[in-house]
C-alpha positions as CSV (number, residue, x, y, z in Angstrom):
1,X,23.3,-12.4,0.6
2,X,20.8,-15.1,-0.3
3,X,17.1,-13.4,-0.5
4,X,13.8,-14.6,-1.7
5,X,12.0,-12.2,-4.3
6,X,9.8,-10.7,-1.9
7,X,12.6,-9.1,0.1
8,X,12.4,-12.1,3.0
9,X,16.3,-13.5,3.6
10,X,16.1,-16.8,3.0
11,X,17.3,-20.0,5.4
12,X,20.1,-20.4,4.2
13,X,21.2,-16.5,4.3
14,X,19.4,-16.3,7.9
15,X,22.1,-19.0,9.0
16,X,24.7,-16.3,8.5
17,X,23.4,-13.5,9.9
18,X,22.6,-12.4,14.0
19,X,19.7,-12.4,14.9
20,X,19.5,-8.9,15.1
21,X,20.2,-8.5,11.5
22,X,17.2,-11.2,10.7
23,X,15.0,-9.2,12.8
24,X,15.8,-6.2,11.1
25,X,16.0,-7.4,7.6
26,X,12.3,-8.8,8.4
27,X,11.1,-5.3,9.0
28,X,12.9,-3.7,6.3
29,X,9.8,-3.4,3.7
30,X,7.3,-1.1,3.5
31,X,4.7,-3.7,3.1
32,X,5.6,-5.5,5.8
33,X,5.8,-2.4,8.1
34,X,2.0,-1.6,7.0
35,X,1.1,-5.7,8.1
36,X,2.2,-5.2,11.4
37,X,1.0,-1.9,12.3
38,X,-2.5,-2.7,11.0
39,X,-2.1,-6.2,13.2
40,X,-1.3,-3.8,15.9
41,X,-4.8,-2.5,16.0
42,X,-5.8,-6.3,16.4
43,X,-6.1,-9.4,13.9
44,X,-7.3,-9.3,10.7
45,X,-7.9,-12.0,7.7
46,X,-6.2,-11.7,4.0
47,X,-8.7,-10.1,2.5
48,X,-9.1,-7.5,5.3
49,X,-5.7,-6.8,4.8
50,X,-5.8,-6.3,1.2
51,X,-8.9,-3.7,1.0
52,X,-7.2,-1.8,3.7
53,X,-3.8,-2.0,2.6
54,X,-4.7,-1.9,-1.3
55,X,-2.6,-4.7,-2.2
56,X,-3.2,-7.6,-4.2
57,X,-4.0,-11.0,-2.5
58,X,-0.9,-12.4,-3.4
59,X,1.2,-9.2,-1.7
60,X,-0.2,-9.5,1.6
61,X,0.2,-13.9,1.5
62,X,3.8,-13.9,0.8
63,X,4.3,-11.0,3.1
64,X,2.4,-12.7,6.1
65,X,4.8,-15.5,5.2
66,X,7.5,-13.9,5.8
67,X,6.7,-12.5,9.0
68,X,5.3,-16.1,9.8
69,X,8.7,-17.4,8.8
70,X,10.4,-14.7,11.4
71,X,8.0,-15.5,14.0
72,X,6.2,-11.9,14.3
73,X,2.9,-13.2,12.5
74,X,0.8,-16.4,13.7
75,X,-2.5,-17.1,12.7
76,X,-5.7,-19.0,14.0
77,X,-8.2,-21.2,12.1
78,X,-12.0,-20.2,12.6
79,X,-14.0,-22.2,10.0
80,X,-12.5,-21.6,6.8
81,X,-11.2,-18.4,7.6
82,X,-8.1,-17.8,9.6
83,X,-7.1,-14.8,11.1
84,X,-3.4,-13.4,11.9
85,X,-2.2,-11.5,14.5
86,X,1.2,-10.4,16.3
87,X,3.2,-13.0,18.4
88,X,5.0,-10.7,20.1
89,X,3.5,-7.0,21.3
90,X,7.5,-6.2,22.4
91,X,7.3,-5.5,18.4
92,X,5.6,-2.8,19.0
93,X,7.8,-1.3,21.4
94,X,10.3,-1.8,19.1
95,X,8.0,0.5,16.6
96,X,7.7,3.4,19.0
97,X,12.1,3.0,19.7
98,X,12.7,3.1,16.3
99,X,10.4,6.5,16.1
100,X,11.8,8.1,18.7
101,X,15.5,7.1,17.0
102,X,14.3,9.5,14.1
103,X,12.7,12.0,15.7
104,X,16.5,12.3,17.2
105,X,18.5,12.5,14.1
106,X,15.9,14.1,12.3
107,X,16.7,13.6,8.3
108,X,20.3,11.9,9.0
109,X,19.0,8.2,7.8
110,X,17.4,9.7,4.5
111,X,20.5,11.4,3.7
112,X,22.7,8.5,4.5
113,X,24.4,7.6,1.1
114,X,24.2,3.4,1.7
115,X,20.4,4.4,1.0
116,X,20.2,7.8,-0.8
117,X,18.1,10.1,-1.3
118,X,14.2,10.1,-0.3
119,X,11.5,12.0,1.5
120,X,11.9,12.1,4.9
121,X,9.6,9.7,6.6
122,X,8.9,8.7,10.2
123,X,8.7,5.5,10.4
124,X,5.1,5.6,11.8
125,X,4.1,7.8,8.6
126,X,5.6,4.5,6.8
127,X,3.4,1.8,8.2
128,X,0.8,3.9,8.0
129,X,0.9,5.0,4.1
């Protein structure tokens, strides 16, 4: 499968997959987790990002990118600033599912052998790290 260095599938790869599977591949880096739950709280610029996050310039970018790409991320011009935000607050539903998903199988997913071994990790305590 077709993916750009950042972790984000590319277009080509995306044609393949369900949309499901986009979605989900989308979601499936830290980094991006950490965007959207900070975005949850409301929008914020680059460099707000970065000092809160502490990641480099250049992390956040191509990770706002990808969620632009995937439609989760939009962002609006004020000046020469612009400020990015959540398109779609059923995200965060999705978010709170996914928690309550682990909170039901408990460690199951960190012990599942397609990704091996780890801490156990909600996936709130993830996007909030």
């Amino acid at each position: 499968m077709a993916m750009k260095e950042d972790g984000c599938v590319t277009a080509a790869a995306a044609a393949g997959m369900t949309p499901a599977v986009a979605l989900f591949r989308s979601l499936a880096d830290e980094t991006r987790l950490r965007i959207v739950q900070r975005l949850a709280a409301g929008e914020a610029r680059v460099v707000d990002l970065t000092g809160e996050l502490g990641l480099a310039q250049s992390t956040v970018s191509k990770h706002l990118a990808c969620l632009r790409d995937c439609g989760l991320v939009d962002y609006r011009v004020e000046g020469r600033q612009s400020f990015y935000a959540l398109t779609r607050t059923e995200l965060l539903d999705l978010l709170a599912a996914a928690e309550g998903v682990l909170a039901a199988t408990g460690a199951a997913v960190v012990l599942c052998p397609a990704y091996g071994p780890g801490e156990p990790a909600t996936a709130v305590e993830v996007v909030t790290r």
